[in-house]
Short mmCIF file of the C-alpha atoms (twelve columns), coordinates in Angstrom:
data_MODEL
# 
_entry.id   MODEL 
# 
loop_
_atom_site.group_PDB 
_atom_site.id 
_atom_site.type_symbol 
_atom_site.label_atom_id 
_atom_site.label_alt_id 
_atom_site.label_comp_id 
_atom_site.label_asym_id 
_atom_site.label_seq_id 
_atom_site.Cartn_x 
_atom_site.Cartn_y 
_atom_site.Cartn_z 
_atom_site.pdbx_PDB_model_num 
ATOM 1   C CA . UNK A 1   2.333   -10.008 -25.456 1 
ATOM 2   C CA . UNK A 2   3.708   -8.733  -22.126 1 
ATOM 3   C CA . UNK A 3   1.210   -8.775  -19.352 1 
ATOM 4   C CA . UNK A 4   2.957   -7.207  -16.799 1 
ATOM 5   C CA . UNK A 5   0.932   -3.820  -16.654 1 
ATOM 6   C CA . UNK A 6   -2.088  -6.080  -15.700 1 
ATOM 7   C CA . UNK A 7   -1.171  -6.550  -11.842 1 
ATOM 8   C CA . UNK A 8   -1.100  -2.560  -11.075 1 
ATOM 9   C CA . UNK A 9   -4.546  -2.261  -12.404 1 
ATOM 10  C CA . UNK A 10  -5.216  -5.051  -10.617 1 
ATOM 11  C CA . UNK A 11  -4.048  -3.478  -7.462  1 
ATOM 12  C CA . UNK A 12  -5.758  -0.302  -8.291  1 
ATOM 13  C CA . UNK A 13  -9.004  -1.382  -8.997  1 
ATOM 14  C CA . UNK A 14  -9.171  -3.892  -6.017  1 
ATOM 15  C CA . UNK A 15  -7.950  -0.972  -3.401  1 
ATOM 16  C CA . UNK A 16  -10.852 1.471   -4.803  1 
ATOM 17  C CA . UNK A 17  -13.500 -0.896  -4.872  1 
ATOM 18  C CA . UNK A 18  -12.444 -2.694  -1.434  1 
ATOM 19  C CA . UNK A 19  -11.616 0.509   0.560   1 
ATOM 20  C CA . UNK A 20  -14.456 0.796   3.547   1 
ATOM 21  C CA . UNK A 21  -15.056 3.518   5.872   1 
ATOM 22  C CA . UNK A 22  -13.488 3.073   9.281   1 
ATOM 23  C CA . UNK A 23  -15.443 0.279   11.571  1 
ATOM 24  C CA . UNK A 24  -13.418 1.807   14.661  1 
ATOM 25  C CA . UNK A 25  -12.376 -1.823  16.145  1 
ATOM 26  C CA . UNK A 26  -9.587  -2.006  18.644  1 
ATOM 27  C CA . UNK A 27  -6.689  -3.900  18.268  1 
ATOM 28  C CA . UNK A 28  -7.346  -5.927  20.914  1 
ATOM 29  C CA . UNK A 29  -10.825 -7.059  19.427  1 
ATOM 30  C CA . UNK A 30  -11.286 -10.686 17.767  1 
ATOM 31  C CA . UNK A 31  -11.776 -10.428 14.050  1 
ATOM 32  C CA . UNK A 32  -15.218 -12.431 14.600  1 
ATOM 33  C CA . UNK A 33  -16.543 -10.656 16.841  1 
ATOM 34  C CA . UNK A 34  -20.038 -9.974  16.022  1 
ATOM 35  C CA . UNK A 35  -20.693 -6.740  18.739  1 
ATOM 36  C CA . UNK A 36  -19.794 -4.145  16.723  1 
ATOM 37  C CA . UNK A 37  -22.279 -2.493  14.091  1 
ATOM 38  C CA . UNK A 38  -20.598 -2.296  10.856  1 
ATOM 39  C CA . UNK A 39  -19.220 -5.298  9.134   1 
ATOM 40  C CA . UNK A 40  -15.276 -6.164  9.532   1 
ATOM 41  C CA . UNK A 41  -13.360 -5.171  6.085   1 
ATOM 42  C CA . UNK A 42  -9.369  -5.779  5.661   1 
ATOM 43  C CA . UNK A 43  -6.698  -5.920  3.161   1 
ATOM 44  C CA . UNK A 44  -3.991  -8.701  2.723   1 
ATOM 45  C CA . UNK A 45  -0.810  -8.122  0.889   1 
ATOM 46  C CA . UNK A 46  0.877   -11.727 0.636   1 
ATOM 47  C CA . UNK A 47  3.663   -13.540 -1.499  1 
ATOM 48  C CA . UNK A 48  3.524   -17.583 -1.596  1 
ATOM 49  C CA . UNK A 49  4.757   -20.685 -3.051  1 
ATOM 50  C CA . UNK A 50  3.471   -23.709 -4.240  1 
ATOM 51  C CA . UNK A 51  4.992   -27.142 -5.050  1 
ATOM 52  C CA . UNK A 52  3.554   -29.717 -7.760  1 
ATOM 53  C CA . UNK A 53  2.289   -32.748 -6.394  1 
ATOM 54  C CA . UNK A 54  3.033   -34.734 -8.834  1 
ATOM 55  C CA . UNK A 55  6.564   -33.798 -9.788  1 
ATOM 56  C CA . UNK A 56  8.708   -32.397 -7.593  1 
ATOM 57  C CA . UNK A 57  10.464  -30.182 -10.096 1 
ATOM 58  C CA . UNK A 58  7.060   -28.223 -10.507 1 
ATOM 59  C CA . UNK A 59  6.524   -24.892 -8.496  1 
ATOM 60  C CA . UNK A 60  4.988   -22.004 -9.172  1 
ATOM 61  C CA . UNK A 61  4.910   -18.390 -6.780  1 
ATOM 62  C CA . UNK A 62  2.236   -15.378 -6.616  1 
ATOM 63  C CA . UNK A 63  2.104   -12.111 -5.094  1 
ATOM 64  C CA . UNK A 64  -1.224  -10.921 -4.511  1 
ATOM 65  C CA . UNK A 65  -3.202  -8.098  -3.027  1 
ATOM 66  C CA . UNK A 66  -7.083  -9.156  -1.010  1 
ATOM 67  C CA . UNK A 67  -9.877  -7.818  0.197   1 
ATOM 68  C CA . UNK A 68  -12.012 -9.545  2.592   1 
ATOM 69  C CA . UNK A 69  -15.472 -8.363  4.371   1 
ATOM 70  C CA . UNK A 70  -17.811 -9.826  6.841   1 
ATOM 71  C CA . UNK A 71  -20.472 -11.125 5.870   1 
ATOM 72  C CA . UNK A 72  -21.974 -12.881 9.003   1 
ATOM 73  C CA . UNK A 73  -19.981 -13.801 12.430  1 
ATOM 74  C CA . UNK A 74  -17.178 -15.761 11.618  1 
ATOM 75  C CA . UNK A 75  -17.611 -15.645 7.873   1 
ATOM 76  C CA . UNK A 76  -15.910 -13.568 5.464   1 
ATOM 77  C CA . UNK A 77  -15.845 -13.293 1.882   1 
ATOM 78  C CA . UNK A 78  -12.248 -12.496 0.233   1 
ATOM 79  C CA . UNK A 79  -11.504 -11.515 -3.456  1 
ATOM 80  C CA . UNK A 80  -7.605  -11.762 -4.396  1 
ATOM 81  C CA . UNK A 81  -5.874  -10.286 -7.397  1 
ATOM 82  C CA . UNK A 82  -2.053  -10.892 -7.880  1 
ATOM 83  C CA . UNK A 83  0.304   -12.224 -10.063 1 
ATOM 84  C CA . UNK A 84  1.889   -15.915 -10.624 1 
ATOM 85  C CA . UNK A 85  5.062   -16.944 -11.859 1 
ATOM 86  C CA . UNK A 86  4.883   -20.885 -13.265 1 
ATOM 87  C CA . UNK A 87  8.171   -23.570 -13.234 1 
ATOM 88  C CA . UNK A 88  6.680   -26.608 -14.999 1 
ATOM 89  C CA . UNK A 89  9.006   -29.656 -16.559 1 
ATOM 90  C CA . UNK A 90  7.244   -32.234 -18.693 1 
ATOM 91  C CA . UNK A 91  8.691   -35.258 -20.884 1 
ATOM 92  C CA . UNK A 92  10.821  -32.510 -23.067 1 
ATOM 93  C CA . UNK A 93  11.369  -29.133 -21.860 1 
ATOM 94  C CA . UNK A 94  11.199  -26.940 -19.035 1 
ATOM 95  C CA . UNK A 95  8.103   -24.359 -19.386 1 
ATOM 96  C CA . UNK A 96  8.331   -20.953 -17.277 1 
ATOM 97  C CA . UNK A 97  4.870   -18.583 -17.690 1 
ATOM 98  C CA . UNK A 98  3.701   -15.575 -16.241 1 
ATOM 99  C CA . UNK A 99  0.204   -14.939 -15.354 1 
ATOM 100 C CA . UNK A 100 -2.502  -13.000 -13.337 1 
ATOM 101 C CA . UNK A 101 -4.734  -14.584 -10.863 1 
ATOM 102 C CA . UNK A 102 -7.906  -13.728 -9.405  1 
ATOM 103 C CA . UNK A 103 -9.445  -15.849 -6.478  1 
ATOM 104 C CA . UNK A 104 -12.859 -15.837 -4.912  1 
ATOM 105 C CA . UNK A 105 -12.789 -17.195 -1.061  1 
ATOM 106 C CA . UNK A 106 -14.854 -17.771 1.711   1 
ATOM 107 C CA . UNK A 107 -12.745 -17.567 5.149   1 
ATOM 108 C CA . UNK A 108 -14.276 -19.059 8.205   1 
ATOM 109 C CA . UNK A 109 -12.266 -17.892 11.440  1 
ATOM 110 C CA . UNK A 110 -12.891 -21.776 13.460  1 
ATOM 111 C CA . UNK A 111 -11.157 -20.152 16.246  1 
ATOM 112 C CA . UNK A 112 -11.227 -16.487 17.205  1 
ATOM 113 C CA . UNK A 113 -9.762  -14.722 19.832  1 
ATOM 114 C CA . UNK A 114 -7.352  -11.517 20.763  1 
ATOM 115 C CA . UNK A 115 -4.085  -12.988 20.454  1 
ATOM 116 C CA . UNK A 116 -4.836  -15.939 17.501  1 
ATOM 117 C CA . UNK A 117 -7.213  -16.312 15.064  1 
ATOM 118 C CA . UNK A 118 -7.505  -20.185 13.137  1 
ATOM 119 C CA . UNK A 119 -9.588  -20.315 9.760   1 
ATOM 120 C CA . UNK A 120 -9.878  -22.595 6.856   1 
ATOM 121 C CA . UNK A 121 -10.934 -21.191 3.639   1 
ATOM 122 C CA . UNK A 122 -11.834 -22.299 0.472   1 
ATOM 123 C CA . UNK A 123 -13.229 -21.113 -3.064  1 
ATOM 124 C CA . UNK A 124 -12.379 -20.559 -6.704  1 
ATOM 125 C CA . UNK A 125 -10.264 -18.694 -9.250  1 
ATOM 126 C CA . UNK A 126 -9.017  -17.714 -12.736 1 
ATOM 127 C CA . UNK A 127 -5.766  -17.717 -13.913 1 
ATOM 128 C CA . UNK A 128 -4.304  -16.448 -17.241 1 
ATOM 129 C CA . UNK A 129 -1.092  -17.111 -18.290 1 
ATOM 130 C CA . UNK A 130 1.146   -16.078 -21.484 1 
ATOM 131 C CA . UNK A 131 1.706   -20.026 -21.855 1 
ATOM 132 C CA . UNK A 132 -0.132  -22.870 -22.000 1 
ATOM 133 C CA . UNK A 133 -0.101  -24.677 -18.255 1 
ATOM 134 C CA . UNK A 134 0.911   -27.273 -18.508 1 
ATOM 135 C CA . UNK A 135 1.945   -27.696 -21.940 1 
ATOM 136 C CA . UNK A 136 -0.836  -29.322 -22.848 1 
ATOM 137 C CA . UNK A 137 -2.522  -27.695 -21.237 1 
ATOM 138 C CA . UNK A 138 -4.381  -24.268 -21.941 1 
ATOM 139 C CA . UNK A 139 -3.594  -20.795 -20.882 1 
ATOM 140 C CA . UNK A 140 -6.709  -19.297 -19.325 1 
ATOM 141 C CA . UNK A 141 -7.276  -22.352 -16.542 1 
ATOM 142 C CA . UNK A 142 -10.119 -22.138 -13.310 1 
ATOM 143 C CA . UNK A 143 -8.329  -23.019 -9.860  1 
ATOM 144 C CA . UNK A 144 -10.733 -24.840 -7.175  1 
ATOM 145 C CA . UNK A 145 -8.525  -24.789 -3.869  1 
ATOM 146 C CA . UNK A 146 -8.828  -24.641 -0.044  1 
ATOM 147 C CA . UNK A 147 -6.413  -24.624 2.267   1 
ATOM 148 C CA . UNK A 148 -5.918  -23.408 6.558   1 
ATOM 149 C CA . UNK A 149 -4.208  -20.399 8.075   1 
ATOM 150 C CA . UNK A 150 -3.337  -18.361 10.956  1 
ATOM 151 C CA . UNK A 151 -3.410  -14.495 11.899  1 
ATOM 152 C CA . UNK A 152 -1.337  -13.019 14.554  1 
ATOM 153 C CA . UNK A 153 -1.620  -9.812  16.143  1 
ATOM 154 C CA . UNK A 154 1.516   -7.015  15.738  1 
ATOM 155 C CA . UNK A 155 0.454   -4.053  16.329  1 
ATOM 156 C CA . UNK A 156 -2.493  -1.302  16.333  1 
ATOM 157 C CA . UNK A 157 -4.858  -2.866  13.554  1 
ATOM 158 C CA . UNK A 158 -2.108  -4.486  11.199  1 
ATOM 159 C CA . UNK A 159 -1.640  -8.467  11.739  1 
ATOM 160 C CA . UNK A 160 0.340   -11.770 10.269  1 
ATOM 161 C CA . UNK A 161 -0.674  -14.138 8.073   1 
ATOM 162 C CA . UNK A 162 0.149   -17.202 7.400   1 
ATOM 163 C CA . UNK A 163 -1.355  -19.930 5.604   1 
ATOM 164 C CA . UNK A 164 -1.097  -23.534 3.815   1 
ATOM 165 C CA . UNK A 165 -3.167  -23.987 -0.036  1 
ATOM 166 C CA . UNK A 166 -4.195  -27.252 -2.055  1 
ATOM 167 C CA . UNK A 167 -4.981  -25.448 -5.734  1 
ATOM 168 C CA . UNK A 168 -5.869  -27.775 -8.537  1 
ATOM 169 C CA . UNK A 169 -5.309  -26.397 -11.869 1 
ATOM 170 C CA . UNK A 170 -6.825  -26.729 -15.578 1 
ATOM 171 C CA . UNK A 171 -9.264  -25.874 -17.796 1 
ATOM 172 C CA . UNK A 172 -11.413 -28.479 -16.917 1 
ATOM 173 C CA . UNK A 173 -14.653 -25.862 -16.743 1 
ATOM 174 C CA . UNK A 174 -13.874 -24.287 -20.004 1 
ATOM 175 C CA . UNK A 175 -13.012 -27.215 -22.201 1 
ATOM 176 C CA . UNK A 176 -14.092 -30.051 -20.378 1 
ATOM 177 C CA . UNK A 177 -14.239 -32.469 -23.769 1 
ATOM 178 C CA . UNK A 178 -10.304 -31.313 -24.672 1 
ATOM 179 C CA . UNK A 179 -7.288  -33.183 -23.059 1 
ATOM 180 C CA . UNK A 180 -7.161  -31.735 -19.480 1 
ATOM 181 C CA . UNK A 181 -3.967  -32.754 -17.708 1 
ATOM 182 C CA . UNK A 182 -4.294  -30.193 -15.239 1 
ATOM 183 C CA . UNK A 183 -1.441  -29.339 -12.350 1 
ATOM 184 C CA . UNK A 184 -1.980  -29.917 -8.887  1 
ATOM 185 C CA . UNK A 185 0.345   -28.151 -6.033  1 
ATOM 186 C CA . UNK A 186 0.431   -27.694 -2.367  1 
ATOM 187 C CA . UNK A 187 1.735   -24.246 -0.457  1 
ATOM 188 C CA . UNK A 188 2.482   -22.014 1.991   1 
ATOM 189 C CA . UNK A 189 1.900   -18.254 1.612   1 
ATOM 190 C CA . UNK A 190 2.264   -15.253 4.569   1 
ATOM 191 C CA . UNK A 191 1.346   -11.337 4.362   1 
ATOM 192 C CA . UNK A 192 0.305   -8.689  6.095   1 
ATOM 193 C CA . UNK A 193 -3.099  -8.345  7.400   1 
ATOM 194 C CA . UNK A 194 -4.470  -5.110  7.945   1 
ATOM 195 C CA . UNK A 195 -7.982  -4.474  9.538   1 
ATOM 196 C CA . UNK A 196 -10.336 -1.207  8.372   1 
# 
């Protein structure tokens, strides 16, 4: 069964539930900065790709649409919705899946000022495939991952990001007494970050 109406209700739901009133900061103010009243909100549109640790013929890319808020100072909490495409060869075939992912991240911005902001983040996720990953594997899998980034300033309120994830794959908090081979793979991603 084709899931591929599942990311634009993904997209929808995320941008109605994660749409804040306007906080009023300036471009030129740090994303951490604590002065102003209301809480920091912003949206991230990003596309990424990831490359299996273990076999170098393993890959997999997302597209995904975030919402992150501030919860206190330099941390944030982010929620992610997208979609993932899957490359996986084992011992006989080559397996190709699609999927939809949601993650679950806290962001902390290490360093924070007006022209670069450093965090390293780190959290949780779901993914659902139409195919078992890896093959024998299962198709609804949890993803523990972490990784480091970077946001850049353009222009007005709307930045660049880029950033580097380690994602572990498999089902290993569903089904933890079935075979879990699991998939491991490493990343870059980049987007558009756009403050509230």
């Amino acid at each position: 069964m084709s899931k591929g109406y599942i990311l634009p209700v993904l997209v929808f739901v995320m941008m109605m539930v994660c749409t804040p009133e306007s906080n009023g900061i300036a471009a030129s103010r740090s994303l951490g900065n604590t002065t102003p009243k209301k809480h920091i909100t912003y949206c991230e549109i990003t596309g990424g790709y990831q490359w299996g640790v273990a076999k170098g013929s393993e890959h997999s890319t997302r597209e995904a649409v975030a919402c992150g808020y501030q919860l206190h100072g330099p941390l944030f909490l982010q929620t992610e919705a997208g979609h993932c495409h899957f490359k996986l060869k084992d011992a006989s075939s080559r397996t190709q899946a699609d999927g939809v992912i949601i993650n679950f991240l806290l962001r902390w911005h290490v360093v924070d000022s007006r022209y670069l902001t450093f965090f390293t983040e780190g959290g949780i996720g779901v993914v659902s495939c139409n195919r078992n990953i890896p093959s024998e594997g299962m198709e609804t899998n949890t993803a523990p991952q972490a990784g480091v980034g970077v946001i850049i300033p353009l222009w007005h309120q709307t930045r660049f990001v880029l950033g580097g994830r380690y994602v572990h794959l498999s089902h290993g908090l569903w089904k933890p007494h079935i075979n879990n081979p699991g998939f491991n793979s490493a990343g870059l991603y980049a987007g558009l970050h756009i403050l509230f």
